[in-house]
Biopython code that builds the backbone (N, CA, C, O; Angstrom):
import numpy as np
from Bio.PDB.StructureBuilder import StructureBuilder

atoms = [
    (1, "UNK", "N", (80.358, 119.166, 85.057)),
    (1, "UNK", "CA", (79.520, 118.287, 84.283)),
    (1, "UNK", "C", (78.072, 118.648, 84.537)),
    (1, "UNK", "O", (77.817, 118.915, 85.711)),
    (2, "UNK", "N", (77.197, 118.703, 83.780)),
    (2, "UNK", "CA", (76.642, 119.686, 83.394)),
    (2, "UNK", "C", (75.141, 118.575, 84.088)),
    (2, "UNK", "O", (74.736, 118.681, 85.246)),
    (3, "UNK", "N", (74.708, 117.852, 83.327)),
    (3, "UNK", "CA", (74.117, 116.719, 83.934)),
    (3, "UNK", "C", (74.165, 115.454, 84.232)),
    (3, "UNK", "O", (73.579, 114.438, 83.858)),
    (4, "UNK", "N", (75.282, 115.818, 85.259)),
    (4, "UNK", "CA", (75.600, 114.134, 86.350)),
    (4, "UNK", "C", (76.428, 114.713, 87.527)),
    (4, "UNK", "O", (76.714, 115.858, 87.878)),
    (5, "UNK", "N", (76.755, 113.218, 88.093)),
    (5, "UNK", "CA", (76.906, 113.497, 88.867)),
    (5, "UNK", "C", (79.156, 113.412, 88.699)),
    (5, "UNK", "O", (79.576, 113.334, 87.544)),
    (6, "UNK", "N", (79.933, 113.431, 89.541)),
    (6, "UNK", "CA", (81.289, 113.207, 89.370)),
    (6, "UNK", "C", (81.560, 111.450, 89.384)),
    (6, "UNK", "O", (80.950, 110.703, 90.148)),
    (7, "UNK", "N", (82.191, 111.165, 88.774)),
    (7, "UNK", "CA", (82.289, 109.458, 88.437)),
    (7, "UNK", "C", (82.967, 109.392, 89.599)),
    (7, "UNK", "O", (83.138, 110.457, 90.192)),
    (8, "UNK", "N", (83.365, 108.471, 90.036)),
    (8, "UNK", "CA", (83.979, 108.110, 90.780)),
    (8, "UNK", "C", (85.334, 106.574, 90.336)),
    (8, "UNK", "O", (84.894, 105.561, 89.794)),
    (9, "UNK", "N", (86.593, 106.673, 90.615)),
    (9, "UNK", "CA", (87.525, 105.827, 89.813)),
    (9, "UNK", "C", (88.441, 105.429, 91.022)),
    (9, "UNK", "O", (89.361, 106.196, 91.304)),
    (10, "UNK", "N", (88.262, 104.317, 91.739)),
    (10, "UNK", "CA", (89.494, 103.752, 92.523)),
    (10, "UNK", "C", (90.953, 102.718, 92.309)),
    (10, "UNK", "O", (90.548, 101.557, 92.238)),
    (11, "UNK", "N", (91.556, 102.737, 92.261)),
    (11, "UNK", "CA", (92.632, 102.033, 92.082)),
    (11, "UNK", "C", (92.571, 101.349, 92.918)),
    (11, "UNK", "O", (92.533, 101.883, 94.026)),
    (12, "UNK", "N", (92.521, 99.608, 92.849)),
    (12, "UNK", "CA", (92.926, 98.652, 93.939)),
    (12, "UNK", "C", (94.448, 98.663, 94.300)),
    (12, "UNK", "O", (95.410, 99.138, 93.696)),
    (13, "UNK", "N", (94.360, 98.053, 95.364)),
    (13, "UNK", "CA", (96.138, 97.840, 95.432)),
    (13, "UNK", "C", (96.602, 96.631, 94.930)),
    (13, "UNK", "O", (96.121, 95.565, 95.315)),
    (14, "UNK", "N", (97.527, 96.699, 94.075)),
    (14, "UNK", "CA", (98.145, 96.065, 93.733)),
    (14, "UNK", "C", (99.460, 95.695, 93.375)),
    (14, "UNK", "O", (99.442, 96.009, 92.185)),
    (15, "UNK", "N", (100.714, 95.192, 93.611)),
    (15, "UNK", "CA", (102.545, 95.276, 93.531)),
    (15, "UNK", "C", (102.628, 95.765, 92.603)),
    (15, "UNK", "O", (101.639, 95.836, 91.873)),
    (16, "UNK", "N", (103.814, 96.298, 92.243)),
    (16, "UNK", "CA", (104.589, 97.250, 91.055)),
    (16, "UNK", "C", (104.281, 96.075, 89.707)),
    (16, "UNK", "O", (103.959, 96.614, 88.649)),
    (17, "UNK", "N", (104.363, 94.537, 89.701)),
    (17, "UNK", "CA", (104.304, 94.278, 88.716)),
    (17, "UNK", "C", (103.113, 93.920, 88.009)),
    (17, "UNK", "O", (103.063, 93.252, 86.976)),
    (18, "UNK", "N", (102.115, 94.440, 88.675)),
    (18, "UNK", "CA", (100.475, 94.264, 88.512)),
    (18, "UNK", "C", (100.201, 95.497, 87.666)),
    (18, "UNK", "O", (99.253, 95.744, 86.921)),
    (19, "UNK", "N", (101.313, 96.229, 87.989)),
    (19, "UNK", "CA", (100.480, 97.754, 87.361)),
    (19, "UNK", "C", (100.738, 97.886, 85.765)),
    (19, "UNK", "O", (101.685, 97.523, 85.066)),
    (20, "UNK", "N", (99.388, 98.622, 85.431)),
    (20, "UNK", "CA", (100.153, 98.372, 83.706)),
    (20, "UNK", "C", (100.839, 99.430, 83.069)),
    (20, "UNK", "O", (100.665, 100.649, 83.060)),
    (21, "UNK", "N", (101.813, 98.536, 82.438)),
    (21, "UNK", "CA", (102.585, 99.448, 81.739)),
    (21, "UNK", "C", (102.025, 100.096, 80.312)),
    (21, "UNK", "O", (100.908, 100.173, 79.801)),
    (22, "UNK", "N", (103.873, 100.685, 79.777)),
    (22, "UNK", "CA", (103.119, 101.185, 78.068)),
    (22, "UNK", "C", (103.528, 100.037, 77.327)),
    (22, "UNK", "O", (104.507, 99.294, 77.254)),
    (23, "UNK", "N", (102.396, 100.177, 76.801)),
    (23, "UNK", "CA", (101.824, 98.856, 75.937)),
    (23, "UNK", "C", (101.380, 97.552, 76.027)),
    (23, "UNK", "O", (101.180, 96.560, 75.325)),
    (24, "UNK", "N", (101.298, 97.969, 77.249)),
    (24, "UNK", "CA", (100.070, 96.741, 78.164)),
    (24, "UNK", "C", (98.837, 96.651, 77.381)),
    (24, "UNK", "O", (98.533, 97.692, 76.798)),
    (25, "UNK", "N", (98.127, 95.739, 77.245)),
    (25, "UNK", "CA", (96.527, 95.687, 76.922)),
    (25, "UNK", "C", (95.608, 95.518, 78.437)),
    (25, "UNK", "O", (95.964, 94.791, 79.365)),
    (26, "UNK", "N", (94.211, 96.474, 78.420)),
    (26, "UNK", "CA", (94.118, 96.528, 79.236)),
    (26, "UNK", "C", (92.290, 96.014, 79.003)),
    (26, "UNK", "O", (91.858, 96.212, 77.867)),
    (27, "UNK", "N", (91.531, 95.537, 79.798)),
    (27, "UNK", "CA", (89.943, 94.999, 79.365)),
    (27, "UNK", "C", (89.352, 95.955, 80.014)),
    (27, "UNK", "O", (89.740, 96.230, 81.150)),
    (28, "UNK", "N", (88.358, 96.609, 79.454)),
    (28, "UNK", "CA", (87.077, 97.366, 80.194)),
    (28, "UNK", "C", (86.413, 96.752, 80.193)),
    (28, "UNK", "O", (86.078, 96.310, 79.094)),
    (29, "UNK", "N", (85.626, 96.195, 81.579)),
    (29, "UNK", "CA", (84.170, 95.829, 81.470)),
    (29, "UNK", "C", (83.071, 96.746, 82.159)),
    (29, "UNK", "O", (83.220, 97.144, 83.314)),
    (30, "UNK", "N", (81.922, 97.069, 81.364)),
    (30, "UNK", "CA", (81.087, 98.054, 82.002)),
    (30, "UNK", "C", (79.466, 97.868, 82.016)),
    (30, "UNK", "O", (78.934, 97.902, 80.907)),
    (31, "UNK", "N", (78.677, 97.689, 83.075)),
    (31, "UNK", "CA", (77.404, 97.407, 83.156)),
    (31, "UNK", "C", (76.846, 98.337, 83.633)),
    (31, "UNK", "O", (77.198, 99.130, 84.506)),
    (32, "UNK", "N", (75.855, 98.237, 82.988)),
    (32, "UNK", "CA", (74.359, 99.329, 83.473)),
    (32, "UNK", "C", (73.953, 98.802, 85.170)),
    (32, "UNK", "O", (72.774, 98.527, 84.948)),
    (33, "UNK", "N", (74.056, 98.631, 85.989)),
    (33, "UNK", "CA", (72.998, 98.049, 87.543)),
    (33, "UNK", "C", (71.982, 98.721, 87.444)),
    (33, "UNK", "O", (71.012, 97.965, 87.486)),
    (34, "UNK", "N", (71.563, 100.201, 87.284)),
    (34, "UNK", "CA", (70.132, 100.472, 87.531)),
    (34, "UNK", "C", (69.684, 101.378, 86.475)),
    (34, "UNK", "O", (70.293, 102.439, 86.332)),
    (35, "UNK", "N", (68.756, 101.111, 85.763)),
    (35, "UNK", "CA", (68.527, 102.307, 84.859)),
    (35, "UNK", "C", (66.650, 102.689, 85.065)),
    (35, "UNK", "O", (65.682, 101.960, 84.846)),
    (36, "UNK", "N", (66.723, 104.203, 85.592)),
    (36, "UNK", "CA", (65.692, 104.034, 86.202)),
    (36, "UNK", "C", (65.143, 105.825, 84.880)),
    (36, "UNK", "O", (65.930, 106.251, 84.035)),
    (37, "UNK", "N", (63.761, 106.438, 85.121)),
    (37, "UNK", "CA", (63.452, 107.166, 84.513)),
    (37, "UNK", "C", (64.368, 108.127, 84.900)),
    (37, "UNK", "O", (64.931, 108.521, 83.879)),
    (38, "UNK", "N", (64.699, 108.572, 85.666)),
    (38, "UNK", "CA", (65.705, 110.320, 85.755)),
    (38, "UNK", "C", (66.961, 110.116, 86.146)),
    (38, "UNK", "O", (67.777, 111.031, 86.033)),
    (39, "UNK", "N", (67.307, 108.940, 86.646)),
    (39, "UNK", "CA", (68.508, 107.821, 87.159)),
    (39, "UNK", "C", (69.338, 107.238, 86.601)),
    (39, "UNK", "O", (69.064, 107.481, 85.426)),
    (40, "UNK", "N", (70.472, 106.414, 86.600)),
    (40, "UNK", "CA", (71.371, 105.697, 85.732)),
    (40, "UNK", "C", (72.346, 105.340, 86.630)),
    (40, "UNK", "O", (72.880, 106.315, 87.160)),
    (41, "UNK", "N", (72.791, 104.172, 87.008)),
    (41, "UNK", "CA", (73.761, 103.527, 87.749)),
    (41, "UNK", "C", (75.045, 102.489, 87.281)),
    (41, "UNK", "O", (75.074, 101.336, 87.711)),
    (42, "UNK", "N", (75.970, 102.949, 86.473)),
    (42, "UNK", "CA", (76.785, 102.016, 86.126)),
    (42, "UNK", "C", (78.127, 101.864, 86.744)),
    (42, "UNK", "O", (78.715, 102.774, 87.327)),
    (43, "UNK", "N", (78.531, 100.771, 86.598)),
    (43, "UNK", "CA", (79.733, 99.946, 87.270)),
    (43, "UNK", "C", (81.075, 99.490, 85.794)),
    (43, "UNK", "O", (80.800, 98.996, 84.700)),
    (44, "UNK", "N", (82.211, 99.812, 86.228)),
    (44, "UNK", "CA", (83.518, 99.846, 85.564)),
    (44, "UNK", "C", (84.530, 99.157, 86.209)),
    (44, "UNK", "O", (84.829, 99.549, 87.337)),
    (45, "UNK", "N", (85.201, 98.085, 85.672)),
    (45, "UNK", "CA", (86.011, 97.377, 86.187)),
    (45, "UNK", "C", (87.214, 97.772, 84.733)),
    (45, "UNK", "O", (86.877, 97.969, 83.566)),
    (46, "UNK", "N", (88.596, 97.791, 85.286)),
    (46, "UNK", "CA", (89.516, 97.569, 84.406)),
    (46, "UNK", "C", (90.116, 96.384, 84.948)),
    (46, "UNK", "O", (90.015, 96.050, 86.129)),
    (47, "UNK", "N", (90.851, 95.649, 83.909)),
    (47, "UNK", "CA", (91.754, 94.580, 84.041)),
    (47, "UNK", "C", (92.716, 94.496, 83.253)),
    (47, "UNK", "O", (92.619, 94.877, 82.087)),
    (48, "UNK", "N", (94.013, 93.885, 83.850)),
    (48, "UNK", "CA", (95.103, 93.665, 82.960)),
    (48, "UNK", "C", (94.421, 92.297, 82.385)),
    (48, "UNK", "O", (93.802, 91.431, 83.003)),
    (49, "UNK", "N", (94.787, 92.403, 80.789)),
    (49, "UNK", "CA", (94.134, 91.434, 79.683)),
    (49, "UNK", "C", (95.387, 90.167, 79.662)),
    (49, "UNK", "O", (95.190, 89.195, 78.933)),
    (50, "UNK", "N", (96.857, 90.254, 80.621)),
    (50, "UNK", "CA", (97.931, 89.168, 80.870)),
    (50, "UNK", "C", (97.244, 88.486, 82.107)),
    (50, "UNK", "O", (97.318, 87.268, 82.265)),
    (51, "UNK", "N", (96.744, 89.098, 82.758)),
    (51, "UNK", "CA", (96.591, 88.348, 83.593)),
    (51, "UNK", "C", (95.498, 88.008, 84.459)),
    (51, "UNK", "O", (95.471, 87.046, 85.226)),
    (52, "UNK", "N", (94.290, 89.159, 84.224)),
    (52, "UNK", "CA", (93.101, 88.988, 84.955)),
    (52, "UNK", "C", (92.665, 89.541, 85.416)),
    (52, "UNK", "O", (91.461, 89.788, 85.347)),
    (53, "UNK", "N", (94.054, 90.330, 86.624)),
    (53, "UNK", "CA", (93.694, 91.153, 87.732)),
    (53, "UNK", "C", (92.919, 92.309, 87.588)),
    (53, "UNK", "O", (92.826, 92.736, 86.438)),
    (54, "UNK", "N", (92.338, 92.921, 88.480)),
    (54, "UNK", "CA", (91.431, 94.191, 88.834)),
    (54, "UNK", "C", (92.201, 95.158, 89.045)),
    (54, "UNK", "O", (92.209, 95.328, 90.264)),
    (55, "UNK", "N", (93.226, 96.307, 88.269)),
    (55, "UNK", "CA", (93.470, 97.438, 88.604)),
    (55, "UNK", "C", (92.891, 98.747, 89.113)),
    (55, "UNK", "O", (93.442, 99.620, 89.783)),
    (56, "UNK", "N", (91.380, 98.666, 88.535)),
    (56, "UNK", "CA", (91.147, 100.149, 88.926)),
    (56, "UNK", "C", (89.707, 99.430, 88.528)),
    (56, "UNK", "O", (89.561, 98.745, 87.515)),
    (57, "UNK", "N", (88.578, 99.728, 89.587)),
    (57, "UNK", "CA", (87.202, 100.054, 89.429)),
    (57, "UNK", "C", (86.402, 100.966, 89.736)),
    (57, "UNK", "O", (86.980, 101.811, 90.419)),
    (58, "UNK", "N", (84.916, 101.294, 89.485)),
    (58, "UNK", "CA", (84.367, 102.387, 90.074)),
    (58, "UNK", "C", (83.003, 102.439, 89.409)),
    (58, "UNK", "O", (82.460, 101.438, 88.941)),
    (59, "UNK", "N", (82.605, 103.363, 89.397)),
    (59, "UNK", "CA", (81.022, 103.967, 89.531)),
    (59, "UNK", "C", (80.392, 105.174, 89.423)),
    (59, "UNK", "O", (80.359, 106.017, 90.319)),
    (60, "UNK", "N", (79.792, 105.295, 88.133)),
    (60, "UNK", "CA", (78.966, 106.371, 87.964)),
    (60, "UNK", "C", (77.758, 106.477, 87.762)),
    (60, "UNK", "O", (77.202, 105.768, 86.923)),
    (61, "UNK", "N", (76.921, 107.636, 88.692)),
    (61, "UNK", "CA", (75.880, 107.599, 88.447)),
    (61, "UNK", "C", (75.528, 108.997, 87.567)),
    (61, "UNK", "O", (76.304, 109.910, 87.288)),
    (62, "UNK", "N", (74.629, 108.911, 87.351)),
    (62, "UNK", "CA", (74.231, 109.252, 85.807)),
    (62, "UNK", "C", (72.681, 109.975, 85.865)),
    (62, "UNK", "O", (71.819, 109.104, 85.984)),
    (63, "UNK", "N", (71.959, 111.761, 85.792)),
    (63, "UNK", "CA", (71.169, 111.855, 85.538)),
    (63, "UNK", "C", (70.522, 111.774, 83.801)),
    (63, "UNK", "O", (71.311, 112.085, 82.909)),
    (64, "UNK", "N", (69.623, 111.507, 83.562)),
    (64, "UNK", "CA", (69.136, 111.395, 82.516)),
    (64, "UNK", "C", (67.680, 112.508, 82.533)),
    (64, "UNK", "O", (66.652, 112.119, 83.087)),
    (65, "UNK", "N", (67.737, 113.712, 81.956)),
    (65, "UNK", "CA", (66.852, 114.717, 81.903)),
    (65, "UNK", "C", (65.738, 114.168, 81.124)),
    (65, "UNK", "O", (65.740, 113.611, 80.026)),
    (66, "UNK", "N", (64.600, 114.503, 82.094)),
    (66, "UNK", "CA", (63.433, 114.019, 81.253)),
    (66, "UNK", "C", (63.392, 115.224, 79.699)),
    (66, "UNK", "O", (63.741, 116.382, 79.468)),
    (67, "UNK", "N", (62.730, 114.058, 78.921)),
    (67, "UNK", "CA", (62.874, 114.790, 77.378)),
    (67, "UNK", "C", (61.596, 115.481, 77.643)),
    (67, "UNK", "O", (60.811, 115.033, 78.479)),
    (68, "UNK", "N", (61.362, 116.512, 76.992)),
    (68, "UNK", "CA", (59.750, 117.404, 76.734)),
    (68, "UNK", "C", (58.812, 116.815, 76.045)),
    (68, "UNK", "O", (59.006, 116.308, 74.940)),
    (69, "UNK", "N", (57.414, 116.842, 76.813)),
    (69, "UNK", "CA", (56.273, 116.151, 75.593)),
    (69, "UNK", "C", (55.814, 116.960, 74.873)),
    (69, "UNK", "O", (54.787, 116.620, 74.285)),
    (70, "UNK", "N", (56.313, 118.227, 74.634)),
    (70, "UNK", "CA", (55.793, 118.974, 73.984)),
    (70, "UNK", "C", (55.282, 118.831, 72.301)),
    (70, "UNK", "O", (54.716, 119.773, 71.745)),
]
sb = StructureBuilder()
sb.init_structure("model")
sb.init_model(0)
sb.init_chain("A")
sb.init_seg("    ")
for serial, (resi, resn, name, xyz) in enumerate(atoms, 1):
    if name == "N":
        sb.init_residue(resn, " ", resi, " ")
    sb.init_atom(name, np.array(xyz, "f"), 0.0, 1.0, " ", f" {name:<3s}", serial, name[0])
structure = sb.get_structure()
């Protein structure tokens, strides 16, 4: 990846019947935390959409190349 950095993706633990299956619905939620001039900090939560839980979260940070004033 050309400009950033490697995301990073953890799986919480959770029992066999937490995990989702095929044809589960699943929620992404994803926020910006820092967005700075050459910087970028965002946060990823998945959830099963039955029930709530937190399967897998994580974190990428993110360069953003300054553009040219040319």
């Amino acid at each position: 990846m050309p400009n950033s950095l490697v995301p990073r993706l953890a799986q919480t633990e959770c029992g066999e019947e937490d995990n989702p299956g095929w044809g589960d619905e699943i929620e992404i939620e994803s926020k910006a935390l820092r967005v700075g001039k050459a910087i970028a900090v965002v946060s990823v939560e998945l959830r099963k959409k039955k029930t709530g839980k937190i399967i897998a979260q994580g974190r990428h940070i993110k360069y953003l190349p300054v553009s040219s004033k040319l």
